[in-house]
N, C-alpha and C positions, 0 to 999 in steps of 0.2 A: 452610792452617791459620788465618791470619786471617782471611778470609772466613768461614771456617767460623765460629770464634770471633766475629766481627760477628754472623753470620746465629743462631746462640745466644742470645746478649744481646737480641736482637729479638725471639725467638720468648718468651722468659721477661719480655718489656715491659720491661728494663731502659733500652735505647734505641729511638726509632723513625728508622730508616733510611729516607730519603724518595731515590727515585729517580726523575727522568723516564721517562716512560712513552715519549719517543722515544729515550733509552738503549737500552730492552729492544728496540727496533723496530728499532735500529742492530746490536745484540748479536746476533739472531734473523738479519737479512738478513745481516750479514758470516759467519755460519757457514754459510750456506746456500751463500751464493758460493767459500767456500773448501773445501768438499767437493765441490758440482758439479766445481768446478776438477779439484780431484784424484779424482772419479769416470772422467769425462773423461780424465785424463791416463792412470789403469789401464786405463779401456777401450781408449782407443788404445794399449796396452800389450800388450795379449790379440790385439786384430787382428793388431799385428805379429809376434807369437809364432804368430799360427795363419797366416802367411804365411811364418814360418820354417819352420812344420810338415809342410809341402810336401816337402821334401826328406826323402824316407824315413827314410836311418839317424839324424834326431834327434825323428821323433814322440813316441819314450816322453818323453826330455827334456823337450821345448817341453809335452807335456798337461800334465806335472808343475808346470812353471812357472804354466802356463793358471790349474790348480787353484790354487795360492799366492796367484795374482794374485788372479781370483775374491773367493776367502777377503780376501783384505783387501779389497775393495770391501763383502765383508759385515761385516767389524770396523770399518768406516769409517761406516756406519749404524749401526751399533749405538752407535758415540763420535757418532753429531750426535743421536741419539734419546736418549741420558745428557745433553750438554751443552743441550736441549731441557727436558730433566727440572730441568736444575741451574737454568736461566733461568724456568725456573715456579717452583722450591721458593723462588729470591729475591722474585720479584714477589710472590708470598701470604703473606711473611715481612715485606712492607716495606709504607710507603704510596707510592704513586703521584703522582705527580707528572704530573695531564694534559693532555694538551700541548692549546693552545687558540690561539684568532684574535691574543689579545695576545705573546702568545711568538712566533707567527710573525711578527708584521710586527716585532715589536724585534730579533728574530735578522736577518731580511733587511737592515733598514735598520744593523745592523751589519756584514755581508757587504757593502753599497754602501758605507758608510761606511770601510771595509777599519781596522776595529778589533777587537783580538785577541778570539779566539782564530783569527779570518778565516777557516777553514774552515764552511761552510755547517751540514754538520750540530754541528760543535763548537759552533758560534753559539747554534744551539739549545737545545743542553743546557745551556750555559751562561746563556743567560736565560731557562730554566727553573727552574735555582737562585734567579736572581736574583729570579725572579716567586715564589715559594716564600717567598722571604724575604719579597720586600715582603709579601705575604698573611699573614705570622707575623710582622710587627714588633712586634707590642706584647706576645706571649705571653714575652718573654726569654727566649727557644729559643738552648741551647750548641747552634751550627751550625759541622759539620766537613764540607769539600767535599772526597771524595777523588776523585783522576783519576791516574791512571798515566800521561796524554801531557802531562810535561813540556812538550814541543818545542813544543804547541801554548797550554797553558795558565801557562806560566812569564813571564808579561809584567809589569813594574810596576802598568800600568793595571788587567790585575786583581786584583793583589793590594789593590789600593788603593781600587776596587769593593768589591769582596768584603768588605773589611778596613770601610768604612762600613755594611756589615750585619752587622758580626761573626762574619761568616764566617772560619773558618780553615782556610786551606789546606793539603793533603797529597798529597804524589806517593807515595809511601811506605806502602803499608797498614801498616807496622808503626809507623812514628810515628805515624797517626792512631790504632791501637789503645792505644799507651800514653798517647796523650791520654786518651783513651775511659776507660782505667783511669785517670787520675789524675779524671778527672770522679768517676767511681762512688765511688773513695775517697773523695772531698769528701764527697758525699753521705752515704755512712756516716758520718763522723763527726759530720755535721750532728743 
C-alpha cells in the first residue's frame, strides 16, 4: 500500500522518486535467481514423483501430484512475469538514477576501504545516492533515502554522510510516507 501510494504521488508530479538504475539491475537478477531456484527445486520434484511412479498401484496418485507440481511451476512465471511488470511500472514512474565511472570507483574504494554499508553492491547504491545528491546540491531538494536493510545501512557514519546532504533516512516505508505527507501539507499551506 505504501509503495503503491509513493508510486501515485509520482505519477500525479507531486514528488519525484529518484532510484538507482543498479537498484533495478539488483531487484531484476535477485528475482531471477530465486525462481530458477525454486524452478529447479519443482523440477527435481516431478523427476522424483515420476520415479515414484514406477511402482504401479500409485501412478494415478504421483500424475496427480506431477500435475499440481507442473501448475505451480506455471503460477511461478506468471509471479516473476507480474513482479517484472511491477519493476518496469516503478522505473517509468521515477527518475533514474545512472549508474556511471564515478559511482563505481567511490563504491569500490569503499568496499577496499571496508566503510559501511561494506557489501559491494549496497556500496553502490549507496553512492549512487550520494552522487545524486551532490549533482542536486544547490536545487534544495527535501531528500528521503528509503532502504528496508537496516542491518546493512543503520551505521553512524551514514547517517551522518547522509545527514551533511540532507538526506533523511528511513527503513520504514511508513515513516518515510508520513514524512512525504507532512511535506505536501507544508506545501499546501504555503
Amino acid at each position: 500500500m505504501n509503495s503503491q501510494y509513493l508510486l501515485d504521488l509520482a505519477q500525479q508530479d507531486l514528488i519525484v522518486m529518484s532510484i538507482p538504475r543498479f537498484a533495478f539491475s539488483e531487484a531484476k537478477g535477485q528475482s531471477e535467481v530465486i525462481t530458477q531456484r525454486r524452478t529447479e527445486n519443482l523440477q527435481l520434484t516431478i523427476s522424483n514423483l515420476r520415479e515414484l511412479r514406477r511402482s504401479r498401484h500409485r501412478e494415478e496418485e504421483m500424475n496427480e501430484l506431477i500435475d499440481r507440481v507442473t501448475n505451480l511451476i506455471d503460477q511461478l512465471q506468471r509471479e516473476i512475469d507480474e513482479r517484472k511488470r511491477a519493476i518496469e511500472r516503478i522505473e517509468s514512474s521515477c527518475h533514474v538514477i545512472q549508474y556511471n565511472i564515478d559511482i563505481q570507483v567511490q563504491a569500490r574504494l569503499r568496499v577496499l576501504e571496508r566503510q559501511p554499508p561494506f557489501a559491494e553492491n549496497d556500496c553502490v547504491i549507496y553512492e549512487s545516492i550520494l552522487w545524486f545528491a551532490e549533482q542536486n546540491r544547490e536545487l534544495d531538494l527535501r531528500m528521503l533515502f528509503l532502504t528496508r536493510n537496516r542491518r546493512d545501512f543503520d551505521y553512524p557514519s551514514i547517517h551522518q554522510e547522509l545527514g551533511e546532504f540532507g538526506i533523511e533516512l528511513f527503513f520504514e516505508p511508513g515513516e518515510c510516507v508520513r514524512r512525504i505527507r507532512e511535506f505536501l501539507e507544508l506545501l499546501q499551506d504555503i
